[in-house]
Every structure is written in C-alpha cells, then in structure tokens.
N, C-alpha and C positions, 0 to 999 in steps of 0.2 A: 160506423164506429171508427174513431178517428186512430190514427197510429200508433200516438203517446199512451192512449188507453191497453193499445194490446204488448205494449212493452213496459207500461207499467210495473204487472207483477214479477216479472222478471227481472227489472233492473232493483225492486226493492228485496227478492231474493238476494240477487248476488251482493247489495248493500248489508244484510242481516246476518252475513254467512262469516263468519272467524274462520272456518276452517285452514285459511291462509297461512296466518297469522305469523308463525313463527318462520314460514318462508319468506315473508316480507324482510322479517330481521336480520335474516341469516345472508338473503341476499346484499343490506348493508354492510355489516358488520364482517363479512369475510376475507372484502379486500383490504381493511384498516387491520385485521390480525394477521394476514398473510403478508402486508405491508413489514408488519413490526416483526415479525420470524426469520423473514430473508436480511431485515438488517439486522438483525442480532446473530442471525451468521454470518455476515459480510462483515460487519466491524469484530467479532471475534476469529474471523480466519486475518481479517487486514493486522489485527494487535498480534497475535502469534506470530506472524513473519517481521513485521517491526522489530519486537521482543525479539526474535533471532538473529535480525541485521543486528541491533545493538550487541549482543550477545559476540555474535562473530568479529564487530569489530574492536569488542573490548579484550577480548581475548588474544587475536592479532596483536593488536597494539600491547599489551600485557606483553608477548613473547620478544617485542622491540625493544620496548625498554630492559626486559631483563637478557637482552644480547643470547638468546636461542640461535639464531641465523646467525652469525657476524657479517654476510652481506647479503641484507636486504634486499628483495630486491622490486615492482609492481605485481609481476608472477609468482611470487613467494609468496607476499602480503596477502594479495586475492586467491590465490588457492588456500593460503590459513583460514579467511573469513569463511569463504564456501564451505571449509573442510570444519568449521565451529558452528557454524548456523546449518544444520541440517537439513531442515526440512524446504530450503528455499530453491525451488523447480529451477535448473537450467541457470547457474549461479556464475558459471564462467560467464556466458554471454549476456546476461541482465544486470550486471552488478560491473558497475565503474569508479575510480578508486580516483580521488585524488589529492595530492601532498603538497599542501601552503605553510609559509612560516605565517606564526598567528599576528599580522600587524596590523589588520583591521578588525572590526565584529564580525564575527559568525554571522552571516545571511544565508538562508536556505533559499535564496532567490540565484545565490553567485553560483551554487553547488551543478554541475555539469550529469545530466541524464542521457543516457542510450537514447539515442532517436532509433526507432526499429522500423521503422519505417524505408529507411534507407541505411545502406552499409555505410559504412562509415570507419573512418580513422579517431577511438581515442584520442581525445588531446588530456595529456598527461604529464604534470610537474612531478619529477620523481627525483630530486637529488638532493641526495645525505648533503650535510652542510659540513665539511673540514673547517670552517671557523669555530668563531665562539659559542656557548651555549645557546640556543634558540628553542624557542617552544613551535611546535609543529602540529597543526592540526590536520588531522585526516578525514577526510570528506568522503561517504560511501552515500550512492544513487543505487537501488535497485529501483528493476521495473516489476509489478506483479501482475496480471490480469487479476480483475476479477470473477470471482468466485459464481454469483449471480448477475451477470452483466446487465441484464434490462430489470431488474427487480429490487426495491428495497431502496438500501443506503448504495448499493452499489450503480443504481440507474443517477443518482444524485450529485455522487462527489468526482472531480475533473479527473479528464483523463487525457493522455496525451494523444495523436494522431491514430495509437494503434490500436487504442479502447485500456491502455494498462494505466496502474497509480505508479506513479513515484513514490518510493521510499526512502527518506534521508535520514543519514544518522552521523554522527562526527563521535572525533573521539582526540584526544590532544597528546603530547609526551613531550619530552624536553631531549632536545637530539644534541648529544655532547663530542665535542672530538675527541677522536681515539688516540 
C-alpha cells in the first residue's frame, strides 16, 4: 500500500474540518486592530500635549503683552509656559524657548530643539528691543517620548536621537518701547 493512500484519509479530514476557522481570522485581523488602538492613543496623547504647548504659550505671551512682569525675562516666560500647560512631564528641561523679531517666514525647520542626548548650552535670543515697535515671535520646542514607542503611529513618526518628537508651537506680540 503506497504512502499517499495511508495519508489520504487524514489530510482529506483535516481539509473538511472548519473547526478553525475563526482562529484563522482572528489570527489576521488582530494585529490590523491592535495596530489602529495604539495609534489612536498615541496621536490622542501627542494632540493633548501639542494642545498644552500651545495653551502654555498663548497664555505666557498673553501676560507679555498685557505687561504682568514688567521685566521679562527667558526664566520667567518658561516657568509661565510650564506653569499653563500642565500636564507636560519635566517641562524645565524639555522645553526651549526662543525670541526672533518676525523678518522672515515662520519655518519650523529654523525653530531650535533639546538635543538630549548630549548636555548642552541653550542658544537663546532673548532681548526686549528699546526701539521701535517690532513684532516678536516666540518659538517653543518641546521634546515628548512616546507614549507606545515600538507600536502603532508612534513606531512610525520621527524621532530625534533619543527616541522623543518634537513639538513646535509659536506664538507672535508686538514688543513696544517703554
């Protein structure tokens, strides 16, 4: 009796057998819906702190122009941001602040980020202008880890050397002499 004959009936069992069936599917279809969950927490934890940097820096800049501090100063500004935006982890040290007069376009390419990888010295323009009226924009870099770092949208979108995003947010006022 030749081989094929004694495994016949068994490979035409296991051919007629459904019992599977929905393990088949489930083994597709889990990583495509686990995929889609961890990004819809990753891009709704990334929008909430965005949403907060902006927050923090609208607000700061809010207390600029209506002269709260009369002198301003980079520590004053970034403890305002930190102390508006809440929920943003470790906000002294991830969050870099910096002050151009507006004479070219807004580029979020110019805007200066924490390298954390290495200590480093801020490079920071910080000086009130005693001339004429000028518009002033204010450029805020936070860094955030992510939330699911190998999973989702967060395995997908750039990161800088220490595995975090950048977050940019600007915000402008008209700095008048006093």
């Amino acid at each position: 009796m030749p081989l094929l004959d004694l495994i016949r009936p068994a490979l035409r069992k296991f051919r007629d057998d459904d019992s599977a069936n929905p393990t088949v599917e489930f083994v597709i279809l889990i990583p495509v819906v686990m995929w889609i969950v961890f990004s819809v927490l990753e891009s709704g934890w990334l929008l909430t702190q965005q949403t907060m940097l902006n927050r923090g820096i609208n607000m700061a800049v809010r207390d600029l122009r209506i002269g709260i501090d009369p002198n301003p100063t980079h520590d004053s500004v970034k403890t305002d941001i930190c102390r508006y935006a809440t929920i943003l982890r470790d906000c002294d040290s991830a969050l870099q602040l910096e002050l151009v007069e507006n004479t070219s376009p807004i580029s979020s390419a110019t805007a200066r980020c924490i390298d954390r990888a290495s200590e480093i010295e801020p490079v920071v323009d910080w000086a009130p202008n005693p001339g004429p009226p000028v518009i002033m924009v204010l450029r805020a870099c936070f860094v955030v880890d992510p939330l699911i770092p190998g999973a989702g949208l967060g395995a997908l979108l750039p990161k800088d050397s220490t595995g975090g995003y950048n977050l940019v947010s600007y915000s402008a006022f008209l700095n008048e002499p006093s």
